[in-house]
C-alpha positions as CSV (number, residue, x, y, z in Angstrom):
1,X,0.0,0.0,0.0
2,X,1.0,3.1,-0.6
3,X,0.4,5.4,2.2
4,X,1.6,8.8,0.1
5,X,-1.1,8.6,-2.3
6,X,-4.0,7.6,0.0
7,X,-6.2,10.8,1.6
8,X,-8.0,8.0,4.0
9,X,-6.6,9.3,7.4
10,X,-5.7,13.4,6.7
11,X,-3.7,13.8,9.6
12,X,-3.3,18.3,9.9
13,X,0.1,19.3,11.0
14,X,2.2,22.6,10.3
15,X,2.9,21.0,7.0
16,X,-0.5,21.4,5.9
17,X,-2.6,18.2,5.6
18,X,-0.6,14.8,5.4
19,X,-1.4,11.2,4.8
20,X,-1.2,8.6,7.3
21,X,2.0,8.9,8.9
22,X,4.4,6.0,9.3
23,X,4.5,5.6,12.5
24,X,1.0,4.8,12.4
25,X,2.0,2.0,9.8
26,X,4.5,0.7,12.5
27,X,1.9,0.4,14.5
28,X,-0.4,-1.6,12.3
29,X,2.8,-3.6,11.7
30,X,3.1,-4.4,15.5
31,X,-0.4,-5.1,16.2
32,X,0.2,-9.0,16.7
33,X,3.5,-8.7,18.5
34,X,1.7,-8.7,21.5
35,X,3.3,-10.4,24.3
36,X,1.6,-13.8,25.2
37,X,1.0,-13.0,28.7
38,X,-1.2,-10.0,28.0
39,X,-3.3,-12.4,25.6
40,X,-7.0,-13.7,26.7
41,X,-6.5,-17.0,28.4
42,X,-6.3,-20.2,26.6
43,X,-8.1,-23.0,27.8
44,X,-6.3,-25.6,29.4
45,X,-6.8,-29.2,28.5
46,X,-9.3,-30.5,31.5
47,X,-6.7,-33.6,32.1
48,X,-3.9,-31.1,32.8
49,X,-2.9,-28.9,35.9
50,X,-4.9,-26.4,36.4
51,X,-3.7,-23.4,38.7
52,X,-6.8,-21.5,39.6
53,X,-4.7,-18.9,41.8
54,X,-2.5,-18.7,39.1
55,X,-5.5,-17.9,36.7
56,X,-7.6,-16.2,38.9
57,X,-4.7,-13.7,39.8
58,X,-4.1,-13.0,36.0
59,X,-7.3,-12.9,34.4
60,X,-10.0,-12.8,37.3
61,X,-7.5,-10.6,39.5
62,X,-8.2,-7.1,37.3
63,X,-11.4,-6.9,38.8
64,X,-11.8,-9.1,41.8
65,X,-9.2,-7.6,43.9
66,X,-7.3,-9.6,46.4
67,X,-7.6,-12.8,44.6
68,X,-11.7,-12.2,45.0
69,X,-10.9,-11.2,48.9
70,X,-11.7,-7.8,48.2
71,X,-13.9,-5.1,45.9
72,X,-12.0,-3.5,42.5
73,X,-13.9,-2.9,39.1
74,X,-15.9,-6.3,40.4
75,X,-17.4,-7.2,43.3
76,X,-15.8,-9.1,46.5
77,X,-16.4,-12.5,45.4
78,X,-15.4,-14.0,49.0
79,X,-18.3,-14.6,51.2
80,X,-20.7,-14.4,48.5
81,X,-24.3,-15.1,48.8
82,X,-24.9,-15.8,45.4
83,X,-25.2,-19.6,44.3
84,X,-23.3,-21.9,42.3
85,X,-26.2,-21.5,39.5
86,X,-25.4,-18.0,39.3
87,X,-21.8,-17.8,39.7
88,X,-21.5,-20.8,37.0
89,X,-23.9,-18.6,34.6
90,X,-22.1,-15.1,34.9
91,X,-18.2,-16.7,34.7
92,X,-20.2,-18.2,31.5
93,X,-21.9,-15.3,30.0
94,X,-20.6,-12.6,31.7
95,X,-22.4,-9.4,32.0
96,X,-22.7,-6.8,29.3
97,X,-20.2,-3.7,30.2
98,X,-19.2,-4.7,33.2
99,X,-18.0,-8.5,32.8
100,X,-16.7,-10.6,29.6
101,X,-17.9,-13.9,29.0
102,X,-15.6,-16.8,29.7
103,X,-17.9,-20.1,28.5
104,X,-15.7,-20.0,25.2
105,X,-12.6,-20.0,27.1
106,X,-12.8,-22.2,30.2
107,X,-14.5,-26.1,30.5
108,X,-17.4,-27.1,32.9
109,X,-14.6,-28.7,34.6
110,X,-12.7,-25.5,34.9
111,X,-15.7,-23.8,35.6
112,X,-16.6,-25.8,38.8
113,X,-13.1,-25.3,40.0
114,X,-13.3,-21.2,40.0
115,X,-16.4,-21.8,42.0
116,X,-14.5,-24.0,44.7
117,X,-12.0,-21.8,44.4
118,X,-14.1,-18.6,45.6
119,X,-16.5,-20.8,47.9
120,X,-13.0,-21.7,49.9
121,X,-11.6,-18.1,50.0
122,X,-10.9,-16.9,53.5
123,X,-9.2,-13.4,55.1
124,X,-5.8,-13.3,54.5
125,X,-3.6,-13.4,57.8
126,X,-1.2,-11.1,58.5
């Protein structure tokens, strides 16, 4: 492509009006380099390890603070009243603007395990 000829993005600068600059074609360019731990999470195999600290901290842990001990962007999770139903259907479906949707990502099987993970989460001590 060439980005001299094209009047898609008119960028104003002291110049007088230019094309899409090349930094912003660098940036196209680097788009997929992202790094693999700032990806969504995969889904683990349901026959393999399956660290839910590990995974709540880095992709639960943005908005349940604390490891779910405490209220961020989401709500506390620990000591919650709501039941497994629920808990199962929202880490499913999430909820529009607040919450994505993680049925695609994680099994039943992994499912049931974030749910005994935040049915077992006490206080920390210290």
């Amino acid at each position: 492509m060439d980005f001299a000829k094209t009047e898609r993005y008119p960028v104003k600068s002291n110049l007088g009006t230019m094309t899409l600059l090349p930094a912003a074609a660098l940036a196209v360019s680097l788009a997929g380099a992202v790094p693999v731990h700032a990806q969504s999470a995969i889904p683990a195999p349901d026959q393999e390890t399956f660290d839910v600290g590990q995974l709540f901290a880095t992709t639960c842990g943005w908005c349940h603070s604390d490891g779910g001990r405490a209220a961020g962007k989401g709500p506390q999770l620990m000591n919650t009243t709501r039941d497994d139903a629920y808990l199962r259907s929202r880490i499913k479906s999430g909820k529009p603007g607040a919450m994505p949707a993680f049925g695609e990502t994680f099994s039943d099987a992994q499912i049931d395990q974030i749910i005994t993970y935040i049915r077992q989460l006490k206080p920390r001590e210290g």
